[in-house]
C-alpha positions in Angstrom: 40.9 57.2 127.1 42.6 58.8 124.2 42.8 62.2 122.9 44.3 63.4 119.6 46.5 66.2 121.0 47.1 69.8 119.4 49.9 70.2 117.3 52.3 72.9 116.2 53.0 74.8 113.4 56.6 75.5 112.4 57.8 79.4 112.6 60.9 80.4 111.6 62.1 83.0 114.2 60.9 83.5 117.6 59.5 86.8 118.5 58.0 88.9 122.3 54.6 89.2 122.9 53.3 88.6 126.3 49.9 86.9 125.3 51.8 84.1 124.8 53.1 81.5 126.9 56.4 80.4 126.2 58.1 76.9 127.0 60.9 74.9 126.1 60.1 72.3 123.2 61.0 69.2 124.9 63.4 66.6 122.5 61.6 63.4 123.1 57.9 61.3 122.6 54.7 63.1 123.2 52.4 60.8 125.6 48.6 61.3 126.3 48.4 60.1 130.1 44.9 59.3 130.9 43.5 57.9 134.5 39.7 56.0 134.2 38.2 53.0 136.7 41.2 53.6 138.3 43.7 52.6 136.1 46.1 55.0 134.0 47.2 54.2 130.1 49.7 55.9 128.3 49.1 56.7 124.6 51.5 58.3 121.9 50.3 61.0 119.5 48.9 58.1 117.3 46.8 55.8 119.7 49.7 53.5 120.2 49.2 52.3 123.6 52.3 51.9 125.1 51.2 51.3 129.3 53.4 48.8 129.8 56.6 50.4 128.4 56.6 53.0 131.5 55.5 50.9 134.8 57.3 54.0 136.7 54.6 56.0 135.6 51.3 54.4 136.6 51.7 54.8 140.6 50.8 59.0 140.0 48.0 59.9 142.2 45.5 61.9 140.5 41.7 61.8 140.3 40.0 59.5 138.1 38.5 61.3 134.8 42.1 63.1 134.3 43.7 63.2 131.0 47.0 65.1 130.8 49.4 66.2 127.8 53.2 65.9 127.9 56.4 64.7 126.5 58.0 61.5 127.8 62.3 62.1 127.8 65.5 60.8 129.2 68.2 63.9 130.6 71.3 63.8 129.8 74.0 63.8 131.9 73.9 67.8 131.7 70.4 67.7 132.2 69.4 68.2 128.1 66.9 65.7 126.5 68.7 62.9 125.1 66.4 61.7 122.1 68.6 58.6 121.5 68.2 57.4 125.0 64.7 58.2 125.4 64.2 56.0 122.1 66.9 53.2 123.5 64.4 53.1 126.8 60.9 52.9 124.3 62.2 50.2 122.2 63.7 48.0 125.3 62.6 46.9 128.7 66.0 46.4 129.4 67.2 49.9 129.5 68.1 51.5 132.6 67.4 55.0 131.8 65.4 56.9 133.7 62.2 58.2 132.4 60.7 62.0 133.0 57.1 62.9 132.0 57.0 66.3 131.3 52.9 67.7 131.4 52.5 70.8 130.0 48.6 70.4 129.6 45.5 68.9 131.3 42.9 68.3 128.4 39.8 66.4 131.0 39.2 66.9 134.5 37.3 64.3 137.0 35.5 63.2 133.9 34.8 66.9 132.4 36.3 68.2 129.2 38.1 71.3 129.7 39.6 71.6 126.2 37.8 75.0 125.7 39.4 76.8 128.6 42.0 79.1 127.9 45.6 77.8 128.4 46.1 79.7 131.3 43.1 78.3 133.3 44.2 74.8 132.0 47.7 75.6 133.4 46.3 76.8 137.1 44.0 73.6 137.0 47.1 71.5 136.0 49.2 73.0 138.9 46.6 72.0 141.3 46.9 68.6 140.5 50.0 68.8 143.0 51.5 65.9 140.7 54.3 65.3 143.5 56.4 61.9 141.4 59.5 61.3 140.8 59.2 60.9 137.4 57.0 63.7 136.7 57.5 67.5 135.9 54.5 70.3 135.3 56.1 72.9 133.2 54.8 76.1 133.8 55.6 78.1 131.1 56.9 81.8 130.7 54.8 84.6 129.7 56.7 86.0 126.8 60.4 86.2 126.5 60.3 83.9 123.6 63.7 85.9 122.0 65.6 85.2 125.1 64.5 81.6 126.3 65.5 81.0 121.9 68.7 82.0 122.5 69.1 80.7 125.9 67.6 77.3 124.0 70.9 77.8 121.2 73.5 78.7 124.1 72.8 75.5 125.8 71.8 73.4 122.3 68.3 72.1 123.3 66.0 71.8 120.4 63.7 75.1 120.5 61.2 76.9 121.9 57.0 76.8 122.0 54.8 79.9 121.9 51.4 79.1 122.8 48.9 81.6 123.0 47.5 82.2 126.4 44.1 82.3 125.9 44.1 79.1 123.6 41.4 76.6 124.0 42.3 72.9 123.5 42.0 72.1 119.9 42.1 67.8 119.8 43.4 66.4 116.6 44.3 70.3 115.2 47.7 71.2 113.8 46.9 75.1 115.5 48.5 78.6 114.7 47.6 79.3 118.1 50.7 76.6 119.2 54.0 77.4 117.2 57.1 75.8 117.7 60.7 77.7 116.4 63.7 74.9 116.4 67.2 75.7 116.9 68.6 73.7 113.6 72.1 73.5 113.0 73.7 73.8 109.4 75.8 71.2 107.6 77.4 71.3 104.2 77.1 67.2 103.2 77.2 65.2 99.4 74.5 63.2 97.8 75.8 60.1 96.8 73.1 58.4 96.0 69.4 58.0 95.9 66.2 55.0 96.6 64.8 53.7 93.6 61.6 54.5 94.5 63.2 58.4 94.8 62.3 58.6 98.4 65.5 59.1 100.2 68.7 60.8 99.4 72.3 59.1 100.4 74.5 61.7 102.5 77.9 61.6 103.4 80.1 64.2 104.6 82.9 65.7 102.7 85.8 63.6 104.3 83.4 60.4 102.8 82.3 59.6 106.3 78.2 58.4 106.4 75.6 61.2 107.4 72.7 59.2 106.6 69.7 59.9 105.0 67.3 62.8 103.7 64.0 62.6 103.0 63.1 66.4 102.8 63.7 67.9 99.6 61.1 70.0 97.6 60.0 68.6 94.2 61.2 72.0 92.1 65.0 70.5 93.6 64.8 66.9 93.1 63.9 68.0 89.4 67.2 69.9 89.4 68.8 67.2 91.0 68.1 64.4 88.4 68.9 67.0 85.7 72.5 67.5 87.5 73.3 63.5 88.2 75.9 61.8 87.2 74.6 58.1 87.4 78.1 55.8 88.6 76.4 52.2 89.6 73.2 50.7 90.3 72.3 47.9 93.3 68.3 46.3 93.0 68.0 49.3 96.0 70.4 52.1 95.2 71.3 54.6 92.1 74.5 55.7 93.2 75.8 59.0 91.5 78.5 61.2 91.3 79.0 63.7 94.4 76.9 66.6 94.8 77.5 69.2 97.6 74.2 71.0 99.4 73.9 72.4 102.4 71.3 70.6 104.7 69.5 71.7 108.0 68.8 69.0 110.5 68.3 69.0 114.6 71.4 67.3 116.0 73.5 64.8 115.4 73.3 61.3 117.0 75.7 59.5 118.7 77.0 57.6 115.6 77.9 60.9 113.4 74.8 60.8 111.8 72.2 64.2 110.9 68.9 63.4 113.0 65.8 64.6 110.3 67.9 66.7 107.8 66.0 68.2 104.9 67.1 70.4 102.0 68.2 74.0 102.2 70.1 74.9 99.0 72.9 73.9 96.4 76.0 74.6 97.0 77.3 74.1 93.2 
C-alpha cells in the first residue's frame, strides 16, 4: 500500500521553540515501507516501487496493516550520509553498500489510519514497534534545539536540520508549513560558460576552468539579465557556448568527481 508522504517547506534559518520536534534531515531517498497479507513493499516519494532493490529490508517484523515513513541512506565511513553511495546501491544490485532505513514516522497501524494523531503520539506508537533490524533506525527526534543541532549539523557538514511541529497530524500528498526543513548550503564562486538550447540548464565551471556541472535554478528576472550580458563564442546542435560570466552559486555538497550537487543561483558577481 502506498501513501503520498508529507513534504517540507524550505526556511532559511533555523530557530528554538520547543513545540517543535527537531531531527536531522537525512541525505539520501525517502521510502514509504508498507507491510499487508504479509508481505512488505517499498515505495519512493513517487509510487515507484522499488521491493526488490532492498531484499535486506523485507525480513522486519512488524504487524500487518503498518505503513512507516523514512529515508533509505548509505554512512559514510565517518558515519555521514553518503548520497553518492546510497544512489550507487539504488541503481545496482551489485553494490556492496550497506543500506540503513531511517523511520521517522508511522502513517497506518494494524490496518488503521493514524495520519491525524499528533506527531508526538505517532512517534510513541512508532517506538513501540520495537523495530529491532540491522538495517533499521527509529529516529526520535529532539524537542527544540533546532539552533544548536543546525550548527552541530554545519560542524560536522551533514545536510540540515527538520522542525516539525509536535502536534502535527499526518498530512499525505501536502507540501506542509507545519514540516520545515533549513539546509546547511555551502557557497561557491563558479563561471557560466554556456547554456542548453532549450535555456534549461546553465554550463559551470570553476575559475581554474575545471567542470562544476550544471545549474538549473536560476530565477527568470536573472536569466533575462544573463542573455542581455552574453557574449555568444560557438554554437554545437546542443550547446550556446559564451563568454565567461562569474556568479556566486549555492549548492549542498560536492560529489566525489568535483562536481556542485543541485546548485542554483544566488547573485552576480560582475
Amino acid at each position: 500500500m502506498f501513501v503520498s508522504p508529507m513534504l517540507l517547506h524550505s526556511i532559511k534559518e533555523p530557530f528554538d521553540d520547543n513545540s517543535y520536534i527537531t531531527e536531522l534531515k537525512f541525505d539520501g531517498i525517502r521510502l514509504i515501507l508498507s507491510k499487508f497479507n504479509d508481505q512488505i513493499k517499498l515505495y519512493t516519494r513517487h509510487n515507484n516501487e522499488v521491493t526488490s532493490k532492498f531484499p535486506e529490508l523485507l525480513d522486519l517484523d512488524i504487524p500487518n496493516g503498518t505503513v512507516l515513513d523514512g529515508e533509505i541512506i548509505v554512512a559514510a565511513p565517518g558515519g555521514a550520509p553518503d548520497f553518492e553511495a546510497v544512489m550507487e546501491r539504488f541503481m545496482s544490485k551489485k553494490s556492496a553498500h550497506k543500506v540503513v532505513y531511517c523511520v521517522f514516522d508511522v502513517i497506518y497501524i494494524d490496518g488503521c489510519s493514524i495520519a491525524n494523531k499528533p506527531l508526538i503520539e505517532r512517534k510513541s506508537m512508532l517506538s513501540d514497534l520495537n523495530l529491532d533490524h540491522d538495517n533499521f533506525f527509529v529516529i526520535e527526534g529532539l524537542q527544540g534545539n533546532g539552533l544548536a543541532y543546525f550548527n552541530l549539523a554545519k560542524e560536522k557538514n551533514l545536510e540540515g536540520i527538520v522542525l516539525k511541529k509536535a502536534n502535527s497530524p499526518y498530512e499525505i500528498n501536502k507540501r506542509s508549513h507545519s514540516w520545515l526543513k533549513v539546509i546547511n548550503y555551502d557557497y561557491t564562486e563558479v563561471l557560466i560558460t554556456g547554456y542548453t538550447k532549450e535555456d534549461i540548464k546553465f554550463l559551470l565551471s570553476y575559475p581554474d576552468g575545471t567542470a562544476a556541472g550544471f545549474m538549473e535554478f536560476m530565477p527568470n528576472a536573472e536569466r533575462s539579465k544573463f542573455h542581455s550580458m552574453k557574449l555568444v563564442k560557438s554554437e554545437t546542435d546542443e550547446y550556446v557556448f559564451v563568454e565567461p560570466i562569474l556568479c556566486k552559486v549555492k549548492h549542498r555538497f560536492k560529489t566525489k568527481h568535483g562536481k556542485l550537487r543541485i546548485p542554483s543561483f544566488e547573485s552576480w558577481r560582475v
